[in-house]
PyMOL Python script that loads the backbone (N, CA, C, O; Angstrom):
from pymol import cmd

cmd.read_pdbstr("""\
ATOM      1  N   UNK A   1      20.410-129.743-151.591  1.00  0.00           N
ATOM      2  CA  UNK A   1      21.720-130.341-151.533  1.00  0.00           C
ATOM      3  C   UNK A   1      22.496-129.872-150.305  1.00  0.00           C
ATOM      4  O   UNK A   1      23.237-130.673-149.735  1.00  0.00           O
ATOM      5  N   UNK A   2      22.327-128.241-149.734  1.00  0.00           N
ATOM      6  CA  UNK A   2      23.169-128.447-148.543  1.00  0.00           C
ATOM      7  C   UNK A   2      22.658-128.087-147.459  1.00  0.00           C
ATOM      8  O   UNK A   2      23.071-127.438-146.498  1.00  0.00           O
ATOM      9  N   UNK A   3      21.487-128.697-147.776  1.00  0.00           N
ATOM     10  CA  UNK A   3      20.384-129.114-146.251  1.00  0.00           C
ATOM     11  C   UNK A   3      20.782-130.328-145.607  1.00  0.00           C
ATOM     12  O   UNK A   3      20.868-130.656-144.424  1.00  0.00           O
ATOM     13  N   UNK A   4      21.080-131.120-147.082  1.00  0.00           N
ATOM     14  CA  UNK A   4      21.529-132.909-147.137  1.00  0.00           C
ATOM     15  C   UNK A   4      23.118-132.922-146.843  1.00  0.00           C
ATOM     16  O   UNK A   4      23.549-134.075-146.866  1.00  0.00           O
ATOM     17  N   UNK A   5      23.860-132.189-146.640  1.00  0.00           N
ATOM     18  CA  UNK A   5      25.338-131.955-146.365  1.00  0.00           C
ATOM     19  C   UNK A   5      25.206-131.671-145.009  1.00  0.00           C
ATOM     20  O   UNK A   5      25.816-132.204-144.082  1.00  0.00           O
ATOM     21  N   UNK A   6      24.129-130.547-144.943  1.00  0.00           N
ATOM     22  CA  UNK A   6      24.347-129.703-143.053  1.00  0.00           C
ATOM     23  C   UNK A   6      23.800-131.042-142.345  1.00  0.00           C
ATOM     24  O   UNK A   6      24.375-131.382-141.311  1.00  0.00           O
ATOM     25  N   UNK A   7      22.734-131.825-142.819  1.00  0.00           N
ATOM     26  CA  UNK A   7      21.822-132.877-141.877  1.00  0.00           C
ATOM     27  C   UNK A   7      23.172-134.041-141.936  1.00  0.00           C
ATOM     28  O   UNK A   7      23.509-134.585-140.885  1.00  0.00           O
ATOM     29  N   UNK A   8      23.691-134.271-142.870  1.00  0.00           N
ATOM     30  CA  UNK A   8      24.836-135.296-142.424  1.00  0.00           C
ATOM     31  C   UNK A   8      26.074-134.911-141.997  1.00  0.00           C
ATOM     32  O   UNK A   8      27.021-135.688-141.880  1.00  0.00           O
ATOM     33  N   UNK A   9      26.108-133.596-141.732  1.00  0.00           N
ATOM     34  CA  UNK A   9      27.033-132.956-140.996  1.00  0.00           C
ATOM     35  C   UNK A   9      26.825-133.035-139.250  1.00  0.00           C
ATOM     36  O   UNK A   9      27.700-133.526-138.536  1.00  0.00           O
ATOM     37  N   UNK A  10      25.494-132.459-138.682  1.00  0.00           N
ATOM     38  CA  UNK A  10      24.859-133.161-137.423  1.00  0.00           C
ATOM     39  C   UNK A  10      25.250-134.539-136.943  1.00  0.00           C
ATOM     40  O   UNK A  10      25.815-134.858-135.896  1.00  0.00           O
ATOM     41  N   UNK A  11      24.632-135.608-138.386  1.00  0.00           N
ATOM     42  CA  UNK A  11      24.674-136.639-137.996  1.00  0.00           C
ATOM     43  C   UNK A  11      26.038-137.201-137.232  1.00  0.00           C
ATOM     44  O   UNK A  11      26.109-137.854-136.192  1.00  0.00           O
ATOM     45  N   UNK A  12      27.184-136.685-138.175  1.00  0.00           N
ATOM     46  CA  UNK A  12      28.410-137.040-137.629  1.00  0.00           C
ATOM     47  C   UNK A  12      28.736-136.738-136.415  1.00  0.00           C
ATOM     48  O   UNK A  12      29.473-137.384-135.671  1.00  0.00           O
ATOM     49  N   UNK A  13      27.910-135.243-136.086  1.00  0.00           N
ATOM     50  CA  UNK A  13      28.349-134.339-134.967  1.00  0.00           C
ATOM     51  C   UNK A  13      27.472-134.998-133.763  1.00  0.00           C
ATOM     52  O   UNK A  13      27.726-134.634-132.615  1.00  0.00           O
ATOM     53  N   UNK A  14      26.691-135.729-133.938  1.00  0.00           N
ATOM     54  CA  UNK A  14      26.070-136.619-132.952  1.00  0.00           C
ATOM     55  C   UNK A  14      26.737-137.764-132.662  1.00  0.00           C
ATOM     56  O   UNK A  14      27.009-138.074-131.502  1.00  0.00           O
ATOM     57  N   UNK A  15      27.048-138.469-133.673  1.00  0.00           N
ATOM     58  CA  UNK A  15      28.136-139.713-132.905  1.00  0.00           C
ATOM     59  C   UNK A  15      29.636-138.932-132.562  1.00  0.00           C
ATOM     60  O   UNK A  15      30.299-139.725-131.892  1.00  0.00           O
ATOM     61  N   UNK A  16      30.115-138.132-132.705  1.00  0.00           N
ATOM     62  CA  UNK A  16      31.320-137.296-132.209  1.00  0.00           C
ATOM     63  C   UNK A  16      31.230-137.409-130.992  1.00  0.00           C
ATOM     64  O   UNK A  16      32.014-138.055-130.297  1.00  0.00           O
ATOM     65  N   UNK A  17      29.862-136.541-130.436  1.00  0.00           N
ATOM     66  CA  UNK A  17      29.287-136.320-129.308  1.00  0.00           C
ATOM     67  C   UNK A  17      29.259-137.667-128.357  1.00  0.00           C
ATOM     68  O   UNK A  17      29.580-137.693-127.168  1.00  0.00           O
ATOM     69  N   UNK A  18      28.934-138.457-128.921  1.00  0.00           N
ATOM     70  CA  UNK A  18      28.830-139.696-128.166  1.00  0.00           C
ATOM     71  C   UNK A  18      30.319-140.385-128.011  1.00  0.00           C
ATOM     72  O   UNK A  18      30.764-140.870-126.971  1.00  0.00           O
ATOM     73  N   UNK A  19      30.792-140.336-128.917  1.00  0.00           N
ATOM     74  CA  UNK A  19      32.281-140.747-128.468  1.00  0.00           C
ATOM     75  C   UNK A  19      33.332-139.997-127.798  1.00  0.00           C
ATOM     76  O   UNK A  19      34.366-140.419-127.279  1.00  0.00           O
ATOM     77  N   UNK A  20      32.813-138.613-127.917  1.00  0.00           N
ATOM     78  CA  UNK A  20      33.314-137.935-127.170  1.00  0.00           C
ATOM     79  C   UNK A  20      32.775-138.337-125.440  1.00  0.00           C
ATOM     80  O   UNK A  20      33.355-138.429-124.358  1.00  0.00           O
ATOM     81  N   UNK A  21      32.033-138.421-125.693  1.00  0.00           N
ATOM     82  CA  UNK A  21      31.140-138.951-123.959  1.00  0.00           C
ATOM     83  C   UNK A  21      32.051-140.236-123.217  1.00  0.00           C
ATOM     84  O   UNK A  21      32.574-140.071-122.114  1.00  0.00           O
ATOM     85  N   UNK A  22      32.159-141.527-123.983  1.00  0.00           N
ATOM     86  CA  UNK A  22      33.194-142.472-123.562  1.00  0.00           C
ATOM     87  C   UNK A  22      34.043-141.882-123.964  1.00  0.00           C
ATOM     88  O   UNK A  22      34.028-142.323-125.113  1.00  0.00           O
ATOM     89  N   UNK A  23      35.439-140.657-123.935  1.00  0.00           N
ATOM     90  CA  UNK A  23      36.513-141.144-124.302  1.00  0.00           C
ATOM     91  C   UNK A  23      37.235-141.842-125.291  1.00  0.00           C
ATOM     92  O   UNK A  23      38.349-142.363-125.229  1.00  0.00           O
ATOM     93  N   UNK A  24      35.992-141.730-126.701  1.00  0.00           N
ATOM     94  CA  UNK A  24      36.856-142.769-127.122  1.00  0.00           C
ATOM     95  C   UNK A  24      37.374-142.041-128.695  1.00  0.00           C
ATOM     96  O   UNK A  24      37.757-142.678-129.676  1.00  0.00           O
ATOM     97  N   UNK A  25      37.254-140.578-128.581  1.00  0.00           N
ATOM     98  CA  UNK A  25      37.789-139.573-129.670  1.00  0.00           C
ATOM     99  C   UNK A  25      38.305-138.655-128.892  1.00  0.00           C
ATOM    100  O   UNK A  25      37.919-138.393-127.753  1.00  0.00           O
ATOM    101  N   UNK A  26      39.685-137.851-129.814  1.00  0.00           N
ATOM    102  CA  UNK A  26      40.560-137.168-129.277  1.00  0.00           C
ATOM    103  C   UNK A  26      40.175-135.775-129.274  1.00  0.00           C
ATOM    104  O   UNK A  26      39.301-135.969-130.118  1.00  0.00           O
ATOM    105  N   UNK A  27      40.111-134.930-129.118  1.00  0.00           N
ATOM    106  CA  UNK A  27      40.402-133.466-128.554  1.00  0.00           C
ATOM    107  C   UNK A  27      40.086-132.860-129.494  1.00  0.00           C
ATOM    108  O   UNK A  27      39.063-132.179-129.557  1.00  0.00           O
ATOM    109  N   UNK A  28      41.050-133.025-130.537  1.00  0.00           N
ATOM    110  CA  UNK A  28      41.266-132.440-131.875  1.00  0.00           C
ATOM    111  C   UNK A  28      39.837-132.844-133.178  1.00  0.00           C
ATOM    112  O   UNK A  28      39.245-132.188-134.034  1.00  0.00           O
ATOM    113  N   UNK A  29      39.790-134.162-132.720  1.00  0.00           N
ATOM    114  CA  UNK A  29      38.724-133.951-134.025  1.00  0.00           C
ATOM    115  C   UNK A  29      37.500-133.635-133.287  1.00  0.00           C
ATOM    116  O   UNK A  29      36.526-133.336-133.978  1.00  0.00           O
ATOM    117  N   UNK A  30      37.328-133.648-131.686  1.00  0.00           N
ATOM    118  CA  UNK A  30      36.133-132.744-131.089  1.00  0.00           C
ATOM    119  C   UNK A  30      35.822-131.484-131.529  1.00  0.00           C
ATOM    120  O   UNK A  30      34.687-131.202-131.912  1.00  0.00           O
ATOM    121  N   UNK A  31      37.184-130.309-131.499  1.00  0.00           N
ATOM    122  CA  UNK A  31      37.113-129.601-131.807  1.00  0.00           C
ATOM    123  C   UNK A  31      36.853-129.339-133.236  1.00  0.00           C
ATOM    124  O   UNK A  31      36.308-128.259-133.467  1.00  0.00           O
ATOM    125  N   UNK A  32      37.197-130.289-134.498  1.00  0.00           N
ATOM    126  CA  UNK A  32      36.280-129.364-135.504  1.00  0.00           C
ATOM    127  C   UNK A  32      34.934-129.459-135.514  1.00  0.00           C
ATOM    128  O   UNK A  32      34.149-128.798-136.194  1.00  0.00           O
ATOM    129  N   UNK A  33      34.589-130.726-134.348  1.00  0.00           N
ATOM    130  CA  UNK A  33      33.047-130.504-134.462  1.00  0.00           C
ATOM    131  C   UNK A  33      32.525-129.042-133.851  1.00  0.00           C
ATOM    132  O   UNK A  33      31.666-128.247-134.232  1.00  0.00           O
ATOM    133  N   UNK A  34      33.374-129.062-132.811  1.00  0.00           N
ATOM    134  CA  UNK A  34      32.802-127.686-131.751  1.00  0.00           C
ATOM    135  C   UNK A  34      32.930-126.475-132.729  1.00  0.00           C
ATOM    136  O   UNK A  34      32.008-125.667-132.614  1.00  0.00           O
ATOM    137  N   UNK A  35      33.831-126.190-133.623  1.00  0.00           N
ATOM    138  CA  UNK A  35      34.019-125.079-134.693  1.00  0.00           C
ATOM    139  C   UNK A  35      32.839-125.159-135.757  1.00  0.00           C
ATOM    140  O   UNK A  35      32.195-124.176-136.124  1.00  0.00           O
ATOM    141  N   UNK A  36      32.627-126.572-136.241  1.00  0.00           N
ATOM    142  CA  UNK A  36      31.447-126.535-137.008  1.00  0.00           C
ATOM    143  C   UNK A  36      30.089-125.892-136.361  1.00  0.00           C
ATOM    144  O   UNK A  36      29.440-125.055-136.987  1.00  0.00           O
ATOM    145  N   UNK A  37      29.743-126.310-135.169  1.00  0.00           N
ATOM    146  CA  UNK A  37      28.468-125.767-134.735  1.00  0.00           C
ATOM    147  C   UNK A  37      28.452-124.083-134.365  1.00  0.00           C
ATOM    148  O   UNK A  37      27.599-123.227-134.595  1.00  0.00           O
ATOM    149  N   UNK A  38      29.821-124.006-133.670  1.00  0.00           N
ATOM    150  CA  UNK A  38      29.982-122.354-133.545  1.00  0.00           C
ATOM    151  C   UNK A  38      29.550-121.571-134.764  1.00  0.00           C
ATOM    152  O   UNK A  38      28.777-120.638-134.982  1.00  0.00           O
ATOM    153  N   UNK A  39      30.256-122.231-135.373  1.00  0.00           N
ATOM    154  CA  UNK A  39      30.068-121.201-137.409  1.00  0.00           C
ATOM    155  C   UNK A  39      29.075-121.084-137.683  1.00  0.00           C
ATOM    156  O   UNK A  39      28.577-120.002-137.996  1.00  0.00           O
ATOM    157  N   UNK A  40      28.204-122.675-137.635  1.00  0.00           N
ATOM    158  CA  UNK A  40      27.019-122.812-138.392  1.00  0.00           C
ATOM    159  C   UNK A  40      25.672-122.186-137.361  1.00  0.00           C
ATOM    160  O   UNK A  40      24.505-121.899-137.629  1.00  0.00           O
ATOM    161  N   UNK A  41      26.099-122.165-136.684  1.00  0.00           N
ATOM    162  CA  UNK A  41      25.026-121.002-135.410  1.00  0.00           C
ATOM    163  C   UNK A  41      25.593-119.657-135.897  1.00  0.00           C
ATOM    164  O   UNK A  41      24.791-118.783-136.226  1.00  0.00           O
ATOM    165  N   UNK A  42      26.638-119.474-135.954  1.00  0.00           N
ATOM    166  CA  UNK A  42      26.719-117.630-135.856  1.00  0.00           C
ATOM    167  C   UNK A  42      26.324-117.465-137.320  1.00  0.00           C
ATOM    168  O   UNK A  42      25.699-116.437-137.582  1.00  0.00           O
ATOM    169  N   UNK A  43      26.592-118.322-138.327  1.00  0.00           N
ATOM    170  CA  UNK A  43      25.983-117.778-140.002  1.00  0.00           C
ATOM    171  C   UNK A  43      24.303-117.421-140.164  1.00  0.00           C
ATOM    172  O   UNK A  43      23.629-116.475-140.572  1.00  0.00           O
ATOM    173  N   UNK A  44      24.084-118.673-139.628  1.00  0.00           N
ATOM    174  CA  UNK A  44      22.152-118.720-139.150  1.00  0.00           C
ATOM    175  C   UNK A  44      21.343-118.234-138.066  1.00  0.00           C
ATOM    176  O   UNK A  44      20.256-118.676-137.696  1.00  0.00           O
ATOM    177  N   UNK A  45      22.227-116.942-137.445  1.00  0.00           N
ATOM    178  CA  UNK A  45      21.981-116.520-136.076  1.00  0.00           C
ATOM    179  C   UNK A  45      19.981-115.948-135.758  1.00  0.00           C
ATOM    180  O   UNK A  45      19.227-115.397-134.955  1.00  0.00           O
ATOM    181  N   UNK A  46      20.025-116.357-136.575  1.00  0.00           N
ATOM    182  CA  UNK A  46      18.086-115.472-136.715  1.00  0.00           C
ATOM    183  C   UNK A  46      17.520-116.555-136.373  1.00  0.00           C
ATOM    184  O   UNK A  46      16.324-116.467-136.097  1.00  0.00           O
ATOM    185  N   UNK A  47      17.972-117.477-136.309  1.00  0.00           N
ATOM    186  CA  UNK A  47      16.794-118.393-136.187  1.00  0.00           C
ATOM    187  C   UNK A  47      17.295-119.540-135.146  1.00  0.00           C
ATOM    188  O   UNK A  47      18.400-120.074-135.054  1.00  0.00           O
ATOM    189  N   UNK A  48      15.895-119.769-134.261  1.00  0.00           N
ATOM    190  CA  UNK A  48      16.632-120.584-132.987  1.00  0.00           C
ATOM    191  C   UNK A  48      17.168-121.751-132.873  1.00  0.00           C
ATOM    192  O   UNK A  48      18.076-122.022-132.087  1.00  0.00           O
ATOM    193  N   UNK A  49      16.566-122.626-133.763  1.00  0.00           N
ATOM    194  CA  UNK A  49      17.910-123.910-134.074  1.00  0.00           C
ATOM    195  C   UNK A  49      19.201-123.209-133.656  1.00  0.00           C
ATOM    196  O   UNK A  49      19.685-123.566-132.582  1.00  0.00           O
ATOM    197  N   UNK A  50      19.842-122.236-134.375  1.00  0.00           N
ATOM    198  CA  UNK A  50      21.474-121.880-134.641  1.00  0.00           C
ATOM    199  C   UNK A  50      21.273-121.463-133.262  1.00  0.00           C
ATOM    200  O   UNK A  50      22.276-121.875-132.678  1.00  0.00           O
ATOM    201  N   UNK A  51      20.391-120.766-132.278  1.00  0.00           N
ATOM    202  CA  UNK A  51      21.561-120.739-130.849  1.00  0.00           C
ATOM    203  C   UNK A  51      21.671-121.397-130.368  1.00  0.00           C
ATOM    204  O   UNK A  51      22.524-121.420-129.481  1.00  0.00           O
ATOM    205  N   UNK A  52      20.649-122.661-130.711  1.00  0.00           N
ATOM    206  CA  UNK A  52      21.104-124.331-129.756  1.00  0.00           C
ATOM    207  C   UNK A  52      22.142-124.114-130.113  1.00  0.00           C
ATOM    208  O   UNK A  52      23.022-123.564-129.451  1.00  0.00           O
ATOM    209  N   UNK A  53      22.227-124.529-131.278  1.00  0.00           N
ATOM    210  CA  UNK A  53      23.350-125.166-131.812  1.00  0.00           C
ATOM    211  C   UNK A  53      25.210-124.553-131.180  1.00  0.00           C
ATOM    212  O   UNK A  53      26.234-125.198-130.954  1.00  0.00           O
ATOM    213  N   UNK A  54      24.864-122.938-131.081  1.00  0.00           N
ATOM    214  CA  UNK A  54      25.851-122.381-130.696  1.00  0.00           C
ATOM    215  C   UNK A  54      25.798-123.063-129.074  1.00  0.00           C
ATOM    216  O   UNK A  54      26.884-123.376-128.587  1.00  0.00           O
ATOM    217  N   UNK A  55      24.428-123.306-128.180  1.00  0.00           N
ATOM    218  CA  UNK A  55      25.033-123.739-127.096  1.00  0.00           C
ATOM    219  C   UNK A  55      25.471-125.190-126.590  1.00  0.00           C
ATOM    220  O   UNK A  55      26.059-125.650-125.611  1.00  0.00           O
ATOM    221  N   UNK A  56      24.871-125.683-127.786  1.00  0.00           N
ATOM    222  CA  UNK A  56      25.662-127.392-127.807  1.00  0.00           C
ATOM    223  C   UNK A  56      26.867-127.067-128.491  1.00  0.00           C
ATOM    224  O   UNK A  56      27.596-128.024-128.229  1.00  0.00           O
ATOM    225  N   UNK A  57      27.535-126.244-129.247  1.00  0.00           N
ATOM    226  CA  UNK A  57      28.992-126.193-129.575  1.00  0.00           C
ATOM    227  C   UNK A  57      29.712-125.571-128.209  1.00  0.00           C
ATOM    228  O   UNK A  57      30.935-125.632-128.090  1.00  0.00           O
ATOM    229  N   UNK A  58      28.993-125.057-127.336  1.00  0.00           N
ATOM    230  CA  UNK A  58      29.586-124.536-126.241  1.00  0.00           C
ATOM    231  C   UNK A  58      29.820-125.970-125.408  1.00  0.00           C
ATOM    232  O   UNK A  58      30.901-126.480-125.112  1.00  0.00           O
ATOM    233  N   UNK A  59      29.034-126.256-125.241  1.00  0.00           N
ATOM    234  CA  UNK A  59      28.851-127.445-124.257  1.00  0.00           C
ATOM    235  C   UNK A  59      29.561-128.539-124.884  1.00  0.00           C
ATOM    236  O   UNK A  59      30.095-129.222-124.010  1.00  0.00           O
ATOM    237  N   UNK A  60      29.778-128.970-126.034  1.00  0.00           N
ATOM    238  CA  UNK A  60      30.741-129.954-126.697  1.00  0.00           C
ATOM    239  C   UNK A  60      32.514-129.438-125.858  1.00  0.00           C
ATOM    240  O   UNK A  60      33.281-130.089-125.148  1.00  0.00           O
ATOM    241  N   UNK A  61      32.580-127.935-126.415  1.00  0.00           N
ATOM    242  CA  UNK A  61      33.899-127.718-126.109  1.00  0.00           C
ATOM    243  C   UNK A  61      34.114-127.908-124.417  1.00  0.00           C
ATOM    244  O   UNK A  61      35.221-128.287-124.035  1.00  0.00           O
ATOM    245  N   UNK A  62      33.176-127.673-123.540  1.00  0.00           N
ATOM    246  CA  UNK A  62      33.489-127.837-122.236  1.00  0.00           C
ATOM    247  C   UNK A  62      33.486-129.724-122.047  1.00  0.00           C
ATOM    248  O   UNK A  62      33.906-130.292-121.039  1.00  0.00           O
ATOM    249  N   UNK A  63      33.055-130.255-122.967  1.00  0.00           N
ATOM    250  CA  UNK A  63      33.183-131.497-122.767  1.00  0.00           C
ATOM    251  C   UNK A  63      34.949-132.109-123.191  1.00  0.00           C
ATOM    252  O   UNK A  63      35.469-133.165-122.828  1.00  0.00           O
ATOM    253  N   UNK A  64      35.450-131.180-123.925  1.00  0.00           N
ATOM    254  CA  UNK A  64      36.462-131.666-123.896  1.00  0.00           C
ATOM    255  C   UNK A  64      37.354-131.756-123.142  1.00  0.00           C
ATOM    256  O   UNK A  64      38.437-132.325-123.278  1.00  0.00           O
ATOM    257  N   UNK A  65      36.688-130.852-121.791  1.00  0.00           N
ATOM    258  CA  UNK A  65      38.058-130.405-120.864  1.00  0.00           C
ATOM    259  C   UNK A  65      37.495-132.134-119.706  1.00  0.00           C
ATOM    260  O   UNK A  65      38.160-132.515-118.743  1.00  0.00           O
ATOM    261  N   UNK A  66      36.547-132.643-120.065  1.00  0.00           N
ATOM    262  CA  UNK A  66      36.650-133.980-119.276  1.00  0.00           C
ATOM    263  C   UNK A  66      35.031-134.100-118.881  1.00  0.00           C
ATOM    264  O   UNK A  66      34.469-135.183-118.716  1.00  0.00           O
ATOM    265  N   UNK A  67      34.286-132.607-118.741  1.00  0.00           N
ATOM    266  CA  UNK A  67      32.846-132.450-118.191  1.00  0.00           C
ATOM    267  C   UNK A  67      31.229-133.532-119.181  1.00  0.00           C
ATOM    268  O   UNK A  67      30.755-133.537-120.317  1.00  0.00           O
ATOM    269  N   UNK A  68      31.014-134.107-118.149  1.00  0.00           N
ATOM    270  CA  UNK A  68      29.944-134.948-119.002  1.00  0.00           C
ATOM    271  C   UNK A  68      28.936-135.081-118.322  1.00  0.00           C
ATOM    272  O   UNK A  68      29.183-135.869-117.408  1.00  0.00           O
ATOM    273  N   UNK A  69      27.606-134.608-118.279  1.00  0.00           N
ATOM    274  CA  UNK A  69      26.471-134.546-117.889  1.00  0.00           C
ATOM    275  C   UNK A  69      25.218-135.487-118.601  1.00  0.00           C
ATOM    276  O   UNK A  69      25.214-136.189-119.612  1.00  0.00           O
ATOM    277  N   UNK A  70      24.406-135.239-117.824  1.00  0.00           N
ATOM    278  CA  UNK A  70      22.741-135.682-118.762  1.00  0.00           C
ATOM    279  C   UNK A  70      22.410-134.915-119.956  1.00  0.00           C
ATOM    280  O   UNK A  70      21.527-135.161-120.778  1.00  0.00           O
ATOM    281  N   UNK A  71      23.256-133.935-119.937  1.00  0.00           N
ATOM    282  CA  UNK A  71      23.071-133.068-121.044  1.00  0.00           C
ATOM    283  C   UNK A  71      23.381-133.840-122.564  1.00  0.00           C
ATOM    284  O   UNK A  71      22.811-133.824-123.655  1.00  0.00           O
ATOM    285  N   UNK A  72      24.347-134.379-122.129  1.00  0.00           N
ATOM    286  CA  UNK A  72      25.469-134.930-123.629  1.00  0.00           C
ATOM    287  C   UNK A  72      23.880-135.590-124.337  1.00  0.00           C
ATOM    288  O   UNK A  72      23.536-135.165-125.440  1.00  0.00           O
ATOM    289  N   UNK A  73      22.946-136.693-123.558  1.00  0.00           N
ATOM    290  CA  UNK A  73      22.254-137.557-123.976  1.00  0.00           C
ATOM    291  C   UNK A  73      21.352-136.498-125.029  1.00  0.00           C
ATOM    292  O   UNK A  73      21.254-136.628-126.249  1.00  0.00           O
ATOM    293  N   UNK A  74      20.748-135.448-124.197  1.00  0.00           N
ATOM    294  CA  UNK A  74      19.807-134.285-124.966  1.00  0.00           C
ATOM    295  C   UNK A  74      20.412-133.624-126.230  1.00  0.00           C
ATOM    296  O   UNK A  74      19.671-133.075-127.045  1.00  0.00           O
ATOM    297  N   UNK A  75      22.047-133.684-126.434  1.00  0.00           N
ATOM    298  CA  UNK A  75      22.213-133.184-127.451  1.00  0.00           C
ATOM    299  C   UNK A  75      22.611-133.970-128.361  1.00  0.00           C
ATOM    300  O   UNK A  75      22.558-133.772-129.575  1.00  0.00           O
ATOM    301  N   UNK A  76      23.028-134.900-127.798  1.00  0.00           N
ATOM    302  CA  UNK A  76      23.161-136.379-128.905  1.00  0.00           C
ATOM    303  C   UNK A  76      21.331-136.295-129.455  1.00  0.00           C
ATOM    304  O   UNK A  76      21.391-135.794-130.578  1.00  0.00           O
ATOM    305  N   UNK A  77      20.246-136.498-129.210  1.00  0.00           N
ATOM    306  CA  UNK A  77      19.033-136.888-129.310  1.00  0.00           C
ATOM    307  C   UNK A  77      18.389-135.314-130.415  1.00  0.00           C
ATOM    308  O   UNK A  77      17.511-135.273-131.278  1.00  0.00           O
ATOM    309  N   UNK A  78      19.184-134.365-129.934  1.00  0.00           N
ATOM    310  CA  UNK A  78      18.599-133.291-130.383  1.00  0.00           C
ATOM    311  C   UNK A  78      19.608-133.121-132.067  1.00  0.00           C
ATOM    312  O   UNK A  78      19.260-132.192-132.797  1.00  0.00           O
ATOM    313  N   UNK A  79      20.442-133.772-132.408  1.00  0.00           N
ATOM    314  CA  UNK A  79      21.370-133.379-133.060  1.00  0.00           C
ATOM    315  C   UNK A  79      21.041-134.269-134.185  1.00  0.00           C
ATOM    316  O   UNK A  79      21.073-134.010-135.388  1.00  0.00           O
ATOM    317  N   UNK A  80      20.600-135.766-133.365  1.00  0.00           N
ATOM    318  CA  UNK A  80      19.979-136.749-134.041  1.00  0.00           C
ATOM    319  C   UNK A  80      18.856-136.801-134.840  1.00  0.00           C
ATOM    320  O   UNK A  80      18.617-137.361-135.910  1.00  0.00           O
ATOM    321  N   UNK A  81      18.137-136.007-134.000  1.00  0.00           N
ATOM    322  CA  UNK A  81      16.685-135.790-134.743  1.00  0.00           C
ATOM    323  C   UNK A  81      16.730-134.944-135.837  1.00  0.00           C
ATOM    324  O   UNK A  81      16.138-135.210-136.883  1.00  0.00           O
ATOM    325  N   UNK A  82      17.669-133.519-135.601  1.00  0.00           N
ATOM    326  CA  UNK A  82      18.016-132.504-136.523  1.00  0.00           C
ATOM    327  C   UNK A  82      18.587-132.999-137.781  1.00  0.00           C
ATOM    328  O   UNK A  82      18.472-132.327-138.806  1.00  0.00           O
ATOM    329  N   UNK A  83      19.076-133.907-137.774  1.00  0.00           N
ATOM    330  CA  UNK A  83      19.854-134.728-138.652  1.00  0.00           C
ATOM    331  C   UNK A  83      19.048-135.788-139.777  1.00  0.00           C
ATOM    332  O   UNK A  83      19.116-135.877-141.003  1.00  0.00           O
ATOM    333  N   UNK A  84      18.385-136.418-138.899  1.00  0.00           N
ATOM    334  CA  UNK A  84      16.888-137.129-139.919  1.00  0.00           C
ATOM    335  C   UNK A  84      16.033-136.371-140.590  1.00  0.00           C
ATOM    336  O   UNK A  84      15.549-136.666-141.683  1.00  0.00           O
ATOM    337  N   UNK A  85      15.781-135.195-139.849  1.00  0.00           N
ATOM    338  CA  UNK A  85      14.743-134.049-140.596  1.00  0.00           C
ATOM    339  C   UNK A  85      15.204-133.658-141.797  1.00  0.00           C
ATOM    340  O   UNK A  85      14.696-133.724-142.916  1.00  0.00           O
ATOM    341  N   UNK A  86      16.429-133.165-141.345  1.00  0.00           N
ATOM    342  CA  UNK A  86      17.305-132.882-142.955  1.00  0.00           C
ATOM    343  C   UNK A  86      17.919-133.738-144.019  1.00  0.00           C
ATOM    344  O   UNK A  86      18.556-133.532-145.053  1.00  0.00           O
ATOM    345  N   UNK A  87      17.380-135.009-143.213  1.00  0.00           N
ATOM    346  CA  UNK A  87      18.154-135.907-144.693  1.00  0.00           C
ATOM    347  C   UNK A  87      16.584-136.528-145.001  1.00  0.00           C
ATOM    348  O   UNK A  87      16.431-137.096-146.082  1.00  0.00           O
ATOM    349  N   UNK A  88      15.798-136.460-144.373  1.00  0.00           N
ATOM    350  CA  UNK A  88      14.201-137.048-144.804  1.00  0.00           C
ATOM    351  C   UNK A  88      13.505-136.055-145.670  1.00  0.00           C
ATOM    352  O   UNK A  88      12.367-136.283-146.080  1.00  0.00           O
TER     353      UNK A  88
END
""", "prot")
cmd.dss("prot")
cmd.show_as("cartoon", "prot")
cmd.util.cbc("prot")
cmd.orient("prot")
């Protein structure tokens, strides 16, 4: 049950990500995504999923200051996949 919560928690945090990429979500609800991945990396710190995760919550929050790379696509894709695994 909160494998199926964390995997549709990603999921959201992947289209965030993407709308965060166009501009087309605000600051504020970026940031509880960027707080969600910080947390959920530092709770699960043993295992290497959680430091992606801590460095795509890094890289989300620098996206808010305007920064958008090839990166966004890899963590949209990586967040995506993380997200099917856990709801499959």
């Amino acid at each position: 049950m909160v494998i199926k919560l964390l995997g549709a928690a990603d999921l959201l945090t992947a289209v965030a990500v993407l709308l965060l990429h166009y501009d087309l979500l605000g600051w504020r609800i970026g940031f509880i995504f960027v707080a969600y991945l910080l947390i959920k990396g530092w709770l699960f710190r043993s295992d290497i999923n959680s430091v992606v995760d801590i460095i795509c919550g890094i890289y989300i929050f620098i996206m808010l200051f305007g920064l958008t790379t090839i990166a966004t696509w890899f963590i949209v894709i990586y967040l995506f996949q993380k997200a099917v695994f856990s709801l499959a």
